[in-house]
N, C-alpha and C positions, 0 to 999 in steps of 0.2 A: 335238894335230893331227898329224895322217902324212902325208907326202907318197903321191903316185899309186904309186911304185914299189913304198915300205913296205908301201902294202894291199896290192898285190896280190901279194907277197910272203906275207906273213900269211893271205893268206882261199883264196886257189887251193890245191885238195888234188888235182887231177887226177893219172893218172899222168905224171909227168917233171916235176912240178912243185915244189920247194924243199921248200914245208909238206906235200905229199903225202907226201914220202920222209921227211920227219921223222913224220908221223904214223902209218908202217905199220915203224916203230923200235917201238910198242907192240903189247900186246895190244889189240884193239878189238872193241864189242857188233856180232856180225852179225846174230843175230836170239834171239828167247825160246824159251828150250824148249820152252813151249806150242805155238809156233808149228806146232810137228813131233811133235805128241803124236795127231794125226791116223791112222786108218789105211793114210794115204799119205803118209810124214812125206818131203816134198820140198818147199820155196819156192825161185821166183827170188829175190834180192836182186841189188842193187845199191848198192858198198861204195865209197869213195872214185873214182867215176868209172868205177867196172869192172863189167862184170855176168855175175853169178855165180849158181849154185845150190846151195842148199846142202842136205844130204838124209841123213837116217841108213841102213846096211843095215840087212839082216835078222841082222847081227850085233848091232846095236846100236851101231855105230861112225857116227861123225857126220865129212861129208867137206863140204870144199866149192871146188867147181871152177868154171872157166870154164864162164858157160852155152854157148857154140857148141862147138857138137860139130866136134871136127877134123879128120873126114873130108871134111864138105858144108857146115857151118856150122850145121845144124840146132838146132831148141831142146833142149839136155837137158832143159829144167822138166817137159816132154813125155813124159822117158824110163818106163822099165818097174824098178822097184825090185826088185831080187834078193838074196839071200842076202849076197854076196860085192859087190855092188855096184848101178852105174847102167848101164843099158842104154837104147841110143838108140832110136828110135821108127824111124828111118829106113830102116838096112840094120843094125840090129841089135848094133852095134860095144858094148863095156862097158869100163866103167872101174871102177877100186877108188878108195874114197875120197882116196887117195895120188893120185890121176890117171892111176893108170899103165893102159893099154890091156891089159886080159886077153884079147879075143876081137875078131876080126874074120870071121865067121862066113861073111860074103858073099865071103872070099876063098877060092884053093885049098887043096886038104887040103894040111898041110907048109906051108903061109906063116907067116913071120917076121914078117909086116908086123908087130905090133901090139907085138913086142917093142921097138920102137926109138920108139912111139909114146907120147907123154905127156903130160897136159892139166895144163894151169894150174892146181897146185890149192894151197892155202892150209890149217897146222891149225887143227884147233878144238879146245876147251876149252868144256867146262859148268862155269859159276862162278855159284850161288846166283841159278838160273833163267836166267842170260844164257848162251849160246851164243858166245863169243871167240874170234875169230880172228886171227892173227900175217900179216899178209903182207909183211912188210919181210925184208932178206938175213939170210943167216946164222943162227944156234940164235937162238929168240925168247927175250923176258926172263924172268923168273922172277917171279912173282904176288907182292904186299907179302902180307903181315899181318893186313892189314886186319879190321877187325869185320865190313863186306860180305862179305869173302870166308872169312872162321871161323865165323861162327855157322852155327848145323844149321838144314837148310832148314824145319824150320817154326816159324824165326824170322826170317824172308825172304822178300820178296815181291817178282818184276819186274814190271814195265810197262815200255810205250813209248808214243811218242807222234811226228806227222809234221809240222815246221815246216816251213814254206816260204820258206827262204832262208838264206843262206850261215851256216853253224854258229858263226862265232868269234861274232856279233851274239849267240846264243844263250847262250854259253858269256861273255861278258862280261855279259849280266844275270845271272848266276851269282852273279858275282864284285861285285857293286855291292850294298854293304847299303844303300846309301841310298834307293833306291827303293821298298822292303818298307812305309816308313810313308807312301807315298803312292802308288802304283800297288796296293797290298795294300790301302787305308783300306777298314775297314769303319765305318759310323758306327755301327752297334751291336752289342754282343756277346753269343755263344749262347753258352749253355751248357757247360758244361767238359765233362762229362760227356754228351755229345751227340756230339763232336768226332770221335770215332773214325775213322782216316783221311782226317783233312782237316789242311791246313797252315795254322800260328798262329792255330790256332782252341781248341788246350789253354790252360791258365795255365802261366804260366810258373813255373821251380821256385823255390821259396823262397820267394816269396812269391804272394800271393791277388789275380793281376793278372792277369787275360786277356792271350796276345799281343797280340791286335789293339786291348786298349787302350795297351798299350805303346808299340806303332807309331804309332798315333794320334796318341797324348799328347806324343809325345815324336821329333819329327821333325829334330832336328838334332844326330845322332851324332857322336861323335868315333870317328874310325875311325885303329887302328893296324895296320899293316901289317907282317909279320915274314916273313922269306923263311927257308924247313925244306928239308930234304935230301927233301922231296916236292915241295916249291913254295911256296907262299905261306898263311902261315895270319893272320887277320884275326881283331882283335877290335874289334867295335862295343859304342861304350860310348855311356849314355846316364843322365846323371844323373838320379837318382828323387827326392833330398832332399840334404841336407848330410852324410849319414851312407851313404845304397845308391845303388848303380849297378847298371842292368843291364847284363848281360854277354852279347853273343852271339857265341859264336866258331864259325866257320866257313873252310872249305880250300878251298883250289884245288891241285887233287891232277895237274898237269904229267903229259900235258901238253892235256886236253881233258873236265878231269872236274874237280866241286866235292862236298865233302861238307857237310854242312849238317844242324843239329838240326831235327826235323819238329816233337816233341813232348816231354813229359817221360819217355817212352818210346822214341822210336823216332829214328832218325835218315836221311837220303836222302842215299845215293850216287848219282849221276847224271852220265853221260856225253853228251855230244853230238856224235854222229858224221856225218861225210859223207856221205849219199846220191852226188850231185856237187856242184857250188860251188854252184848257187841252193837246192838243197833237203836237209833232213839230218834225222835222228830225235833223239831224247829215249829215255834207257834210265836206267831206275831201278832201286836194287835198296833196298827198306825194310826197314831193320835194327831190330828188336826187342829191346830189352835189358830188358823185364818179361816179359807174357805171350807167350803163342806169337801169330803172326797170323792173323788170321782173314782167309784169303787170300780166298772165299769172297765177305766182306764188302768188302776192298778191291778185288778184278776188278767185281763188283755197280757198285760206286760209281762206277769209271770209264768199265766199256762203257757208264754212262749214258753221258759225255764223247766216249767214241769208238768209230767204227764198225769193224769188222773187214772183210775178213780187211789192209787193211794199217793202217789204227789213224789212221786220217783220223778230225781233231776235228771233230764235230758243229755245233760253234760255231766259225766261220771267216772268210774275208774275201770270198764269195761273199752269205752271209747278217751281215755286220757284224760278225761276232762277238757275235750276240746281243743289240747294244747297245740298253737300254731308260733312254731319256730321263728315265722316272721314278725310275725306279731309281738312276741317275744322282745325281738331286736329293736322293734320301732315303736311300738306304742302303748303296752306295757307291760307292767314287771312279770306277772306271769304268763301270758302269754296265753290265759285262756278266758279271754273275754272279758269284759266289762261290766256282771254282776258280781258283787264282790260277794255275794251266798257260796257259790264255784270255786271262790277264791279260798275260805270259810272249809269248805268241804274238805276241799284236795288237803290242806295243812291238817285239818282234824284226821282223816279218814288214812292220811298217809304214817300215821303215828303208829299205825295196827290198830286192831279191836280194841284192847286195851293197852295205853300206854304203860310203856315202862317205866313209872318215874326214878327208880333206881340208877339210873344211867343218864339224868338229867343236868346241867347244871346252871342253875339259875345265876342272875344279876341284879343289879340293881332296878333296872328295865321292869323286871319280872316282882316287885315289890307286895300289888295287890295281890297274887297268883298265891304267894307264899301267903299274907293277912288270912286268904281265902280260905286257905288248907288248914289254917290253926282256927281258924273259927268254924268251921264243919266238922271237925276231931273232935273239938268242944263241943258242940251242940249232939253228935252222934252218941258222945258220954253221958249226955243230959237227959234223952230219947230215953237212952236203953237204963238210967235209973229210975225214969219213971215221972223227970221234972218238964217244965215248961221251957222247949230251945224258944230262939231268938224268930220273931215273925209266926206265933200260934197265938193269933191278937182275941183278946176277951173284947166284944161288942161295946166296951164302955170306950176302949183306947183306940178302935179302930177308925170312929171316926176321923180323930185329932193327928190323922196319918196324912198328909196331903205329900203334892208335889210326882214326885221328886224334882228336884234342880235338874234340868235338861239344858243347856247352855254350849251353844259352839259361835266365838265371836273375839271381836278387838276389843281391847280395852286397855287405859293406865298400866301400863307395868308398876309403878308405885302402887298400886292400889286395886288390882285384879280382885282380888275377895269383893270390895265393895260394888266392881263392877261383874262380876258375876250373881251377886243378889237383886242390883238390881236388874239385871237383864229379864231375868226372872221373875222377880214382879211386876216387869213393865210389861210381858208378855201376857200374863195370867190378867192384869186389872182391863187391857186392851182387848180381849177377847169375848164377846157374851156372852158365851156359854161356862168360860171359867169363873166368873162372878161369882163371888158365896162361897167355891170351892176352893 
């Protein structure tokens, strides 16, 4: 339980706000590549409270600025895309991706004005389909290692997706294996081979046991918590017999992002960023360590879920979330369907805008949630003295960041640590593309 002060310490990302300035210390998802693959590649967004456009030229360079134009206030999202930059709608004025004012047309021949004029503007980075942007002081960090961020793109796939309501609620179902065998219960299980981009809908490896009978079957984890020079990595344990344990290891990648095994293939990185404090998105990037992905088959699957152009889930809290009473009854735990993002939603979005954590009361269950909360107060105090939080990696250290342990499978109950490393390096040396990385 947190006191009033605590949350709202923790869940406010506004500009001037404690967690705002800690969380623009990162790279953060501003939007998908795709988004800008358009013949007009310009979207407004709005990023931690601020709103912005962001828009590639006809160089190919990708900028992204305050949308009020800083003559009159006008919308850039409006502007005219050119060569070298964004031009306004209004009296014509241009910026370069950097924000800097090249032309103010409607002034006299011989004016300076535009030289001393400068927009708001934030860089960007394309990182395996996400679009990244820095807006915190000073040189931004330098990018981990990561398998998200090494593997070639057509073994990568983004999405996003639009919650409604304050991002930490989001970002702490993340971080809670305990709910997976009950908010996830399927009462019956499909096909392995069917599964293809869906979550804990493969078997798990090593042994001939659907996820979702694992989750099922076996609803009262032992959950060990270990803090890493990334943040926190978890292994949920769940004994099978007197001889196997299964084993799911998953991250909490500091300081708004979880990595997590999808399949016996593939794994999900996943971000949850600020729109402002009651609404924030979902960014995925699905990491492939067999075949290439069939992006194709994964976009297919989800526009069923969500509508475009900003990625509003189909299934919501206007229509229920889908919820079917029979389904409920029969085939699973909640009763609204079979993506477990829906599942994800409804728990986060039903909390309110912003949680009360005041009225909450944790367990044992709830172990990382609490690690979580004490190391984001810690790193928020660190921001706002002026020091270096946890994951603001200097170019020298970031390469030497790999992995993380992504791991859902059987193994030794005497000896699961050892059969969790190696799973994990059997996977990476077996892959060609992980080679070296």
């Amino acid at each position: 339980m947190l006191s009033a002060e605590q949350n709202e310490l923790i869940t406010r990302t506004n500009p001037g706000t404690k967690a705002g300035n800690l969380l623009r210390r990162y790279w953060q998802p501003a939007a998908l590549v795709e988004e800008l693959s358009s013949n007009r590649p310009i979207k407004p967004v709005k990023l931690l409270g601020e709103d912005l456009v962001i828009f590639k030229d006809g160089q190919g360079r990708y900028g992204l600025i305050a949308r009020g134009c800083p003559h009159r206030g006008t919308d850039l999202a409006f502007g005219r895309l050119e060569a070298d930059g964004l031009r306004c709608a209004f009296h014509g004025w241009k910026f370069d991706v950097n924000g800097q004012c090249l032309e103010t047309p409607a002034e006299p021949e011989g004016s300076k004005l535009c030289a001393n004029i400068r927009q708001k503007s934030y860089p960007v980075v394309e990182k395996s389909g996400i679009l990244f942007a820095y807006m915190g002081p000073g040189e931004p960090p330098a990018f981990p290692n990561f398998d998200c961020f090494v593997a070639p793109d057509e073994y990568t796939f983004a999405f996003k997706g639009l919650i409604e309501c304050n991002w930490l609620q989001s970002l702490e179902v993340g971080i809670d294996p305990a709910h997976t065998s009950w908010l996830h219960r399927f009462f019956e299980d499909e096909d392995p081979s069917k599964s293809y981009g869906k979550m804990f809908r493969d078997s798990t490896s090593d042994a001939d046991m659907p996820m979702t009978k694992i989750m099922r079957e076996f609803p009262r984890p032992r959950i060990e918590v270990e803090q890493t020079n990334y943040g926190l990595r978890l292994n949920t344990l769940r004994q099978i017999s007197d001889k196997s344990m299964h084993v799911r290891t998953t991250n909490l990648v500091f300081p708004n992002a979880f990595m997590i095994p999808m399949s016996q293939e593939m794994t999900i990185s996943q971000w949850h960023v600020p729109i402002d404090e009651t609404t924030h998105y979902w960014y995925c990037i699905f990491t492939s360590f067999g075949s290439k992905v069939d992006k194709d088959e994964m976009r297919r699957q989800r526009l069923e879920l969500y509508e475009l152009p900003n990625y509003v889930p189909r299934k919501n809290k206007q229509n229920d979330y889908g919820f079917d009473p029979y389904e409920q009854a029969h085939e699973t735990f909640t009763g609204m369907g079979a993506d477990i993002n829906i599942h994800d939603q409804w728990a986060c979005e039903s909390m309110g805008p912003i949680q009360d954590r005041t009225k909450e009361h944790l367990g044992q269950s709830d172990k990382a949630i609490t690690a979580y909360r004490r190391m984001l107060r810690a790193a928020i105090e660190q921001a706002s003295k002026g020091e270096r939080p946890l994951m603001v990696l200097d170019s020298d250290k970031a390469p030497a960041m790999t992995g993380p342990v992504c791991v859902d499978g059987v193994g030794p109950a005497a000896d699961w640590e050892g059969y969790t490393r190696n799973a994990h390096e059997n996977r990476r040396k077996t892959k060609s593309w992980a080679n070296g990385h």
